[in-house]
N, C-alpha and C positions, 0 to 999 in steps of 0.2 A: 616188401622185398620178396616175401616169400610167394607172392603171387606173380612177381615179375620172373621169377625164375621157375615156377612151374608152368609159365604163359613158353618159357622158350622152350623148355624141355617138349610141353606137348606140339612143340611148335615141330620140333627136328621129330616128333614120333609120328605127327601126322604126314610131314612129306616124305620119309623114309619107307613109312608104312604103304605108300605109295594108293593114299585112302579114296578112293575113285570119289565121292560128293566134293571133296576139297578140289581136286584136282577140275573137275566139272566147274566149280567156283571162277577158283582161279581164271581155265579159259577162258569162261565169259568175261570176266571181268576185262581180259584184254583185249578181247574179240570190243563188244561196245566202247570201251575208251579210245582205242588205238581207230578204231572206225572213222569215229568222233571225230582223233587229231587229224586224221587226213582229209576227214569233207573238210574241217573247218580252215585249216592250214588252206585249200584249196580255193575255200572263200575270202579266208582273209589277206591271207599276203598280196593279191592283187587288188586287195581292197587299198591295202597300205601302200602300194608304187604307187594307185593312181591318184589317191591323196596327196603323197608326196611330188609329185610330177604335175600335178594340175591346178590354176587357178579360177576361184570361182569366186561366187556372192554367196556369204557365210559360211565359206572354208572353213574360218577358226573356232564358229560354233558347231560346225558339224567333226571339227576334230576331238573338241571340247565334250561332246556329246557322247562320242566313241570313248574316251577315255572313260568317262563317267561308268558307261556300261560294262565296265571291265565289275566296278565292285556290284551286277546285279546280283539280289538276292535267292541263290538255288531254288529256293523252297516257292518265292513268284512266280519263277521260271517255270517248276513243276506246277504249279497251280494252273497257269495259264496253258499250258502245253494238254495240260488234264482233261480242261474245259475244251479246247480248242479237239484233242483225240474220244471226248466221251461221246456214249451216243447221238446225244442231242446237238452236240458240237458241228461245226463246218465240216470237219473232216472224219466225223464216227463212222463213217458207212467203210471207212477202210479197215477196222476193226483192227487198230494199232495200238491201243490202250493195252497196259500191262505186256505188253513184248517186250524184247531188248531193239525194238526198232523206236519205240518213243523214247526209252532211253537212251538211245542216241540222237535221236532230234534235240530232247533237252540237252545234252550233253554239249551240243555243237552249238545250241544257242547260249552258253553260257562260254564258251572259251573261243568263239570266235572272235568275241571285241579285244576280248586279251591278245589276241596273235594278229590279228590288224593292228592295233597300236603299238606294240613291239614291233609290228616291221615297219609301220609308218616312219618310227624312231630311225631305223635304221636306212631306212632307204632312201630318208630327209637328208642326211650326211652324206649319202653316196650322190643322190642327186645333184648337190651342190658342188660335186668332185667334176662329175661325170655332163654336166649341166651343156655347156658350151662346148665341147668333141660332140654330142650326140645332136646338139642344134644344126651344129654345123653338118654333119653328113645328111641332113636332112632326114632323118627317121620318122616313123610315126611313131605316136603314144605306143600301141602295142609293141613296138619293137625296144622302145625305151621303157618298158614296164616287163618285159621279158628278160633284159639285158641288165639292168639292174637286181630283177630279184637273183639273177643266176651270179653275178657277182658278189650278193650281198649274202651267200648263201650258209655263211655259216651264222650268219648275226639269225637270220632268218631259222637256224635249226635252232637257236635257244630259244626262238619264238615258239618254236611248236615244244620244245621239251618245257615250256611254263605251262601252256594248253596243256600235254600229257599230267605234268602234277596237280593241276587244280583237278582235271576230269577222273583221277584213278583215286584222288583222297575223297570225289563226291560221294552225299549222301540221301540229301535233301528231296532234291528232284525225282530221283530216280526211285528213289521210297514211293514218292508219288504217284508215277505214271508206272514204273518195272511192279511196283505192288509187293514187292519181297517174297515172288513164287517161287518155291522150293523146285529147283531143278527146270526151271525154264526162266524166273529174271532174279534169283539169286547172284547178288555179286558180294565181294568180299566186304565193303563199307556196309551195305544191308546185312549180312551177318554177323558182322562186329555188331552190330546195333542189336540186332535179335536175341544173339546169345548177352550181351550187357545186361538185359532188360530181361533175362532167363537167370541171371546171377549168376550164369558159368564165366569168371571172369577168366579163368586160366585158358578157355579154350579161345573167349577173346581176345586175349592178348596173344595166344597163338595168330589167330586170325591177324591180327594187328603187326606184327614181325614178319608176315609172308606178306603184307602189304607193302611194309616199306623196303623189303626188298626186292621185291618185284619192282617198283620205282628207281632201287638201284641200277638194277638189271637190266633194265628197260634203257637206262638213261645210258649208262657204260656202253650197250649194246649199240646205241645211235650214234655215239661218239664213235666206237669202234670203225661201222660202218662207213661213218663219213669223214675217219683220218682227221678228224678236226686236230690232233695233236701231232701230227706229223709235221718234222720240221723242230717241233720243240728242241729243247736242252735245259740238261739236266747240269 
């Protein structure tokens, strides 16, 4: 208990104190997560209309599939991303290993299948609504894969606010490829870990309270911006 209450205490003295290394942290931390939710949102929600809108041969195993890769293993992901950014790798000559630029490649490969299958989810329901009006005007795929996801658009922001929470509590991967450098891929989950494993628990559970509400803060803030509550009653 008494480590849980010195974790908050130091927690209000670091941001008040207005401690520039944390505050460094913090940014990054949002800069590559929130990067992340936008490639990947980008990649996946059209991944998901054209799922939902299109018939093929092994549809149900390539949805089946998708799903699956929602539970991949971080720490794979980083492995693979590792191999694939080291020197020797395909892609070492670009010299992306331990930046915050792998750690957002890993990041976006780990929360993309999540934010396709969520809008898959959602845009399967809509398609079904929207099915026979959009046959009938004659549309093309993109125009019915454009029109859906804009309709569908709130279902589709809890899509990306699941991506944001798996990719801001990551730790795995980005250990991996970010390498936990001090002041260029330090983020808040690699610090928590660092100082754990340093036995300053108070500082990480400081660390640990400006995580989750940054998560808060983040989330309130998207809802804010996108009036998802508007209309409510109380």
């Amino acid at each position: 208990m008494s480590d849980i209450v010195e974790g908050m205490l130091s927690a209000f003295r670091l941001i008040f104190s207005l401690d520039r290394d944390l505050f460094e942290i913090i940014f990054l931390s949002l800069r590559v997560t929130l990067t992340a939710v936008i490639i990947a949102s980008i990649i996946g929600m059209p991944m998901g209309a054209w799922l939902a809108i299109n018939r093929f041969r092994y549809r149900r195993l390539t949805i089946a599939i998708l799903n699956a890769l929602m539970g991949l293993p971080p720490v794979v992901v980083g492995l693979i991303v590792y191999i694939i950014l080291s020197r020797s790798g395909p892609l070492g000559v670009l010299n992306l290993l331990f930046t915050p630029t792998a750690m957002i490649i890993a990041q976006v490969i780990i929360i993309t299948p999540l934010i396709a299958s969520i809008s898959h989810q959602a845009i399967r329901d809509l398609w079904a609504e929207y099915h026979d009006l959009l046959i009938s005007l004659n549309t093309t795929k993109r125009q019915r894969i454009f029109t859906l996801i804009k309709d569908a658009k709130r279902s589709l922001l809890t899509a990306s606010l699941a991506g944001f929470g798996r990719a801001i509590g990551e730790v795995g991967a980005i250990m991996i490829v970010g390498g936990n450098i001090d002041h260029l891929t330090r983020v808040l989950t690699t610090a928590i870990a660092l100082e754990t494993g340093k036995g300053d628990f108070a500082f990480a559970l400081a660390l640990g309270f400006i995580l989750i509400a940054l998560a808060i803060i983040v989330n309130l803030a998207i809802h804010s911006i996108s009036k998802t509550e508007r209309g409510s009653t109380w």
